[in-house]
N, C-alpha and C positions, 0 to 999 in steps of 0.2 A: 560309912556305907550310905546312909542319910542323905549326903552332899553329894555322893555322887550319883545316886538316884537322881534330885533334882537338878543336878548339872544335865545329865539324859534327858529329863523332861524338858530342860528348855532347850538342847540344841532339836528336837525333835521335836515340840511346837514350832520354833523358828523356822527349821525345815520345813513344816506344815503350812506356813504360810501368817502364823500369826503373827501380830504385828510386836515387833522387840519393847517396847514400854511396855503394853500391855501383857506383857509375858513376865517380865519383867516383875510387876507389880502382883499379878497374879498368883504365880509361887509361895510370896511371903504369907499372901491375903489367906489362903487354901492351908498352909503349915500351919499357922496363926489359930484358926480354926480346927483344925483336928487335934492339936497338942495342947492348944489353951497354952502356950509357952509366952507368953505376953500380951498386955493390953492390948486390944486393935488401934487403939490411940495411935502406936508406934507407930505405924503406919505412915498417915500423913507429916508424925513430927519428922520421923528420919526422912520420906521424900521434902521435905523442905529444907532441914539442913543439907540435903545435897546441891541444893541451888543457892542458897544463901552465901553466895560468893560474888564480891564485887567483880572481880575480872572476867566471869562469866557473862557480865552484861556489855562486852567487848563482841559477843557474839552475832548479836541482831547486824550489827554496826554491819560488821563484814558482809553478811550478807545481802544487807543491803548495796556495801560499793558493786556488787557483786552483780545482783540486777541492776543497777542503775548501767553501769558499763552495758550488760547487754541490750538493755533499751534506749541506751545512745548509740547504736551502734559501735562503740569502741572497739570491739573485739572486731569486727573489721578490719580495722586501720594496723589491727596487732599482726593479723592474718597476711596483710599484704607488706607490713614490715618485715616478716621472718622469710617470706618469700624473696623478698629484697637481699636479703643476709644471706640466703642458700645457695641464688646465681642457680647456676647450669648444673649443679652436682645431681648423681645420679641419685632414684628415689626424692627427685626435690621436696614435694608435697608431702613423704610421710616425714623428712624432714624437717620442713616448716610446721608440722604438726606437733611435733615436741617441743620447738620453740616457741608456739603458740601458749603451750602450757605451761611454759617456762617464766614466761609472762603475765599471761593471767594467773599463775599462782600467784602474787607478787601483789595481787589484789582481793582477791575474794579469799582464798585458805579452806573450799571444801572440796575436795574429790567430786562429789558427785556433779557438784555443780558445773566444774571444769568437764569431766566429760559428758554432761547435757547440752553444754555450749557450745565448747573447742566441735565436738560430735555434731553436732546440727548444722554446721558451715564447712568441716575437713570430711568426714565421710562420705556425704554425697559429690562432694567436688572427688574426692580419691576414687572411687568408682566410675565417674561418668571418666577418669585418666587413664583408666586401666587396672587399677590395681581389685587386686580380689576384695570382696566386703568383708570377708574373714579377717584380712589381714589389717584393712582400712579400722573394722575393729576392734583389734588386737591394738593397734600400736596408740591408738584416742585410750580404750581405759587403762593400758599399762602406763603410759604418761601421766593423766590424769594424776596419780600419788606424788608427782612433784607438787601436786596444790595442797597437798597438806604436809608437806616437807618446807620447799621454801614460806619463808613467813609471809605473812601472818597463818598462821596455821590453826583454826578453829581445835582441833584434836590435841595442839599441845598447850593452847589454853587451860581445854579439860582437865589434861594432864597434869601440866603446873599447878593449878589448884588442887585437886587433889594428892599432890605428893609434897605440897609447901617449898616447892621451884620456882625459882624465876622465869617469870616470863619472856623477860627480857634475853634470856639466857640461853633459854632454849629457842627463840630467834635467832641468836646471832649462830646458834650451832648449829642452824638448820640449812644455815647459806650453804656452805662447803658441799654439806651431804647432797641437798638438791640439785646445785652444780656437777656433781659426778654423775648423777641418774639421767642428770638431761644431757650430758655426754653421750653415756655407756650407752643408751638407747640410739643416741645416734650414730656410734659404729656397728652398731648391730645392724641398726636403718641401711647402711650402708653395704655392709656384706651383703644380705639378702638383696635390695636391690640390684646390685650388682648382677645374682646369682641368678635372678630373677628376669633382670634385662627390665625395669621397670624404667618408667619415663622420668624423664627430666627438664625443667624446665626452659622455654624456649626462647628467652631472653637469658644471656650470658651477665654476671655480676657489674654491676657499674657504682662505682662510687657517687654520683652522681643523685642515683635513682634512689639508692641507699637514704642518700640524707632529704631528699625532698620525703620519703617516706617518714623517714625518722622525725622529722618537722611537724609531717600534718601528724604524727601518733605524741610528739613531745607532752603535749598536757594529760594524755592519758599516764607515760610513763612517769608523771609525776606523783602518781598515786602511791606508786609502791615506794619510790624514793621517800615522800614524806611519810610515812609508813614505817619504814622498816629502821628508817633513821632514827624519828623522833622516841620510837621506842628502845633502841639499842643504844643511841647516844645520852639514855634518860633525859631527854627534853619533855617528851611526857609520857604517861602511864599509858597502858593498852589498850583501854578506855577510850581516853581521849583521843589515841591514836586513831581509832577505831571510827568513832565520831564527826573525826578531823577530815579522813579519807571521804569518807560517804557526805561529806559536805562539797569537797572537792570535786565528786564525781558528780554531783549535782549540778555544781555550777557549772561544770565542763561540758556537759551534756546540755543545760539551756541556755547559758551564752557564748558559751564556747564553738562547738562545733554545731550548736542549734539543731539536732536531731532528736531530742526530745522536746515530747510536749508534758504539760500537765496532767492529763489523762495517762499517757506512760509513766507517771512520776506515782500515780495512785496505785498503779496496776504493780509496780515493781515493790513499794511498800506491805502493798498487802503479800504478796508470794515470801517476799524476805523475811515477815514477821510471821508467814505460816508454815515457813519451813525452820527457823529459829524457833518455835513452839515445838516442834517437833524434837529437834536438839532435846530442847528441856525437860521435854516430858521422858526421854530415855534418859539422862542425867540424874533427873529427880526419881526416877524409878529405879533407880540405881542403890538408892539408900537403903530400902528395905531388904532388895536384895542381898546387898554387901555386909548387911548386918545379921539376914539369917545363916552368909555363909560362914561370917564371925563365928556364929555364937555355936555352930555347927561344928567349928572346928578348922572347916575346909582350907582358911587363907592360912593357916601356921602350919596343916598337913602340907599344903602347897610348898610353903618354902621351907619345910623339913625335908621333902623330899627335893626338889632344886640342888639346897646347899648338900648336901650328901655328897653332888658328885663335883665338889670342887676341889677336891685332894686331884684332879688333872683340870688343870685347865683348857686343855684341850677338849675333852668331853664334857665338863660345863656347858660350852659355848656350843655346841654339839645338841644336846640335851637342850639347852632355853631356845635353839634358832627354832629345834624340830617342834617343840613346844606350841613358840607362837607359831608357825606354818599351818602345823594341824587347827589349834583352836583358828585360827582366822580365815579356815576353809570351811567352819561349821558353824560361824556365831559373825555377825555385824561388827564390824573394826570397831566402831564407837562403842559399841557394848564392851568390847572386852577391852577398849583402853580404859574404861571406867570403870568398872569392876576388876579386871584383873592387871590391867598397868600397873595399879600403885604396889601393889604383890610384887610384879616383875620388877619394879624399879628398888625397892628396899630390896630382895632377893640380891640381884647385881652390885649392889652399895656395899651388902654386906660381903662379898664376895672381892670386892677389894675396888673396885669401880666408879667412879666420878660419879652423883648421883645424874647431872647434865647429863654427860654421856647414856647412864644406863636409862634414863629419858627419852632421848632420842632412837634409841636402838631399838627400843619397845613401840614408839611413833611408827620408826617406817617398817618392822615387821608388821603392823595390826595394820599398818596404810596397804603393804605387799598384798594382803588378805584380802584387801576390800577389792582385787580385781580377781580373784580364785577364787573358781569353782568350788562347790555347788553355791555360794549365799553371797558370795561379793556383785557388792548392787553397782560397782564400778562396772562388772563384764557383763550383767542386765543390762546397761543402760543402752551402753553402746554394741551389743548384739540388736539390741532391739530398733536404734536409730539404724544400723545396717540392715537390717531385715536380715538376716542371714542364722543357720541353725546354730546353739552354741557352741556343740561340740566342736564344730570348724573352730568356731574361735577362740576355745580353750585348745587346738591344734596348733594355732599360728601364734599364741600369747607365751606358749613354752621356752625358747630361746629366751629371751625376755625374762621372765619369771626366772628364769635359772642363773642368767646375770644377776637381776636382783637382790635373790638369796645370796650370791656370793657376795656381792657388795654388801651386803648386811655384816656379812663373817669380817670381812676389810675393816667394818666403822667398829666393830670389838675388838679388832686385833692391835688395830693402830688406832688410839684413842686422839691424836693429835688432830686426825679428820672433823673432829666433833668440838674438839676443845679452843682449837687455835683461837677461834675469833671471839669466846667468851673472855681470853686469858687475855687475849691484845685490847677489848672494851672493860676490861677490869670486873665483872660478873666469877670468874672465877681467878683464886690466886696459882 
């Protein structure tokens, strides 16, 4: 009863507006004190064993490729590449919008990022085209979750380390799944357009245009290629990978395409490492938490009740989708892949489930969350680049959302989604 009082008190501070670490930390601090149930020492020791993880310092890295790209203008070049690829199809622009994310996930690996970016260049060009702002931001933060699905994915870092996964592993199982959501969203893109009679672009597809695009964008796509390779083919750790990229993006940006200056190179540093601070301090706020829900009881109530209803597998999978849906309508994706993923992922293992697999499945529901209402700061962001009210855009995000869910039910049913390219780089046998 304990646990689930303070599970209340934090989705209802969260709700309140307070900020997820500091909520976070608060809980344990305020139990701590009224019960006298351990040293206050705990405290800082377990917020530091949560960060004291080599692959977590993979994180800034990203972050960084991440700015540096947008203060070389990169994401440009990405923008008028996918427009390239779309041609004359109807809906071009919300189109090219997913493909935009489809790419810049490949680089950076955070949600929010991608739709502060992709959103800042695709919504107001989608509006002054016609399209309604509701929908313009509907379709930036529902994509946006390909940036923490295709790798590098910041979220399944956290997750890897905390559940003792490969990093690697959960890369190469992230291609496939991302590759279907940047589909799926684009036959949807497609219907409703259609339905809609929205615009389409005015230049007809040319092979031609395609590769002079694809040319002047070449060293940006390079990013991801050295990236996702050097980590999946083990040529080096995520780290390095990490490191590697945001070296490249640097160089790419001041002698490459020469649109960065020095002063952009300060500006981008400092945001990367103030929003990487941010990361960690919900990470590291995560220890005390997870240890009062330990000691509470709450994570073994958790998967006592889970595993209960695996005599059908059908309503398992029933039970854990509705599960993460609800929590990542009421709690910050990051919060509950770190606190409650490593739960979800032993739950699933023990239920007969590739631990990869049940990794990934836990990724893109708590990523699904980070654009649903009421607390996904994915559908803040881009309501808010749109000017528009949200309820519009929790109107036009439905279709959407309900493909997702179902694709989530796909990636548990047919586990080959998830697996195939762990099992073909040798990660799993």
């Amino acid at each position: 009863m304990e646990s689930v009082f303070l599970l209340v008190v934090l989705v209802l501070l969260i709700l309140l507006g307070a900020p997820v670490g500091f909520t976070l930390i608060l809980i344990p601090v305020v139990y701590i004190l009224i019960t006298d149930a351990a040293p206050m020492i705990l405290i800082p020791s377990q917020m530091f064993s949560a960060i004291d993880a080599v692959p977590l310092t993979a994180i800034p890295f990203f972050m960084l490729t991440g700015e540096l790209m947008t203060s070389a203008t990169i994401t440009d070049r990405l923008v008028e590449l996918s427009q390239r690829m779309i041609g004359r199809m109807r809906g071009s622009m919300a189109q090219a919008n997913v493909l935009v994310s489809m790419f810049f996930a490949g680089m950076n690996g955070s949600v929010v990022a991608d739709t502060a970016t992709v959103g800042s260049l695709m919504i107001p060009a989608m509006k002054r085209a016609g399209y309604p702002g509701a929908f313009a931001a509907a379709i930036t933060a529902v994509s946006s979750t390909i940036g923490g699905i295709i790798p590098p994915s910041i979220m399944m870092i956290v997750l890897a380390n905390a559940g003792g996964i490969s990093v690697g592993a959960l890369f190469a199982a992230g291609i496939v799944p991302g590759l279907m959501i940047g589909l799926l969203l684009m036959v949807i893109n497609y219907i409703i357009a259609k339905r809609n009679n929205f615009e389409r672009s005015d230049e007809a597809f040319s092979f031609k245009a395609l590769a002079t695009s694809l040319y002047k964008s070449s060293f940006a796509l390079l990013i991801p290629i050295v990236l996702v390779g050097s980590v999946v083919f083990g040529i080096a750790g995520v780290v390095e990978a990490g490191a590697l990229t945001a070296t490249i993006a640097l160089f790419v940006g001041l002698f490459v395409y020469r649109t960065i200056t020095w002063e952009n190179c300060k500006g981008a540093f400092i945001r990367a490492f103030r929003n990487s601070a941010m990361v960690f301090i919900i990470i590291a706020a995560s220890g005390p938490f997870s240890w009062l829900l330990t000691s509470l009881g709450a994570i073994s109530d958790l998967e006592t009740w889970l595993l209960s209803y695996t005599h059908s597998p059908l309503l398992f999978i029933l039970v854990l989708v509705l599960f993460i849906c609800l929590l990542g309508m009421v709690m910050d994706s990051a919060a509950n892949i770190i606190v409650v993923g490593p739960v979800l992922v032993d739950v699933m293992v023990k239920a007969g489930y590739p631990d990869v697999q049940a990794a990934l499945v836990v990724v893109v529901g708590f990523l699904i969350g980070s654009v649903t209402p009421p607390v996904g700061v994915a559908f803040f962001t881009a309501g808010a680049i749109a000017n528009v009210r949200l309820e519009k855009v929790a109107v036009a995000m439905l279709p959407y959302l309900l493909a997702l869910f179902a694709l989530l039910f796909l990636l548990i049913v047919v586990p080959q989604f998830t697996l195939y390219l762990p099992q073909l780089f040798g990660f799993v046998k």
